[in-house]
Steps between C-alpha positions, in 0.01 A plus 500: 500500500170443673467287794162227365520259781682369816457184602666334831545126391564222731847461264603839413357847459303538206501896341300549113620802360387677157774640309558601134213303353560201736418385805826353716412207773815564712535156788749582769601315762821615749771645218409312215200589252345417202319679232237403245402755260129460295394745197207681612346399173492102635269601806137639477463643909787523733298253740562240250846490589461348831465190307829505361599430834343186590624198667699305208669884442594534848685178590722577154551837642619300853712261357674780286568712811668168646721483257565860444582516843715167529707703154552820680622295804732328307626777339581690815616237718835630459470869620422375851 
């Protein structure tokens, strides 16, 4: 797995990865993460993937950590 691209976002750490024929966008912000996966056949130059993460991209990506976060809290609430 090759390292492409990190990228410290005002919302989460961005890291682009190339793997097995496709490149990974991995968000992460405190324990939670998500991962996007693209065929490397869909993008001509590895800059143009910096578009992928524009603005309308990003706030998705925010409100999905919200409530990924609010689920794991839920879920745990009764271990502590």
């Amino acid at each position: 797995m090759r390292v492409v691209k990190e990228i410290n976002h005002p919302i989460c750490k961005v890291t682009i990865f190339n793997w097995n024929s496709k490149y990974l966008i991995k968000l992460e912000q405190g324990d939670i993460e998500q991962t996007f996966k693209i065929d490397e056949m869909d993008v001509l130059e590895e800059k143009d993937l910096d578009e992928v993460l524009n603005e309308s991209f990003m706030k998705a990506a925010q409100k999905r950590f919200k409530e990924m976060h609010d689920a794991l809290e839920g879920a745990t609430e009764h271990l502590l």
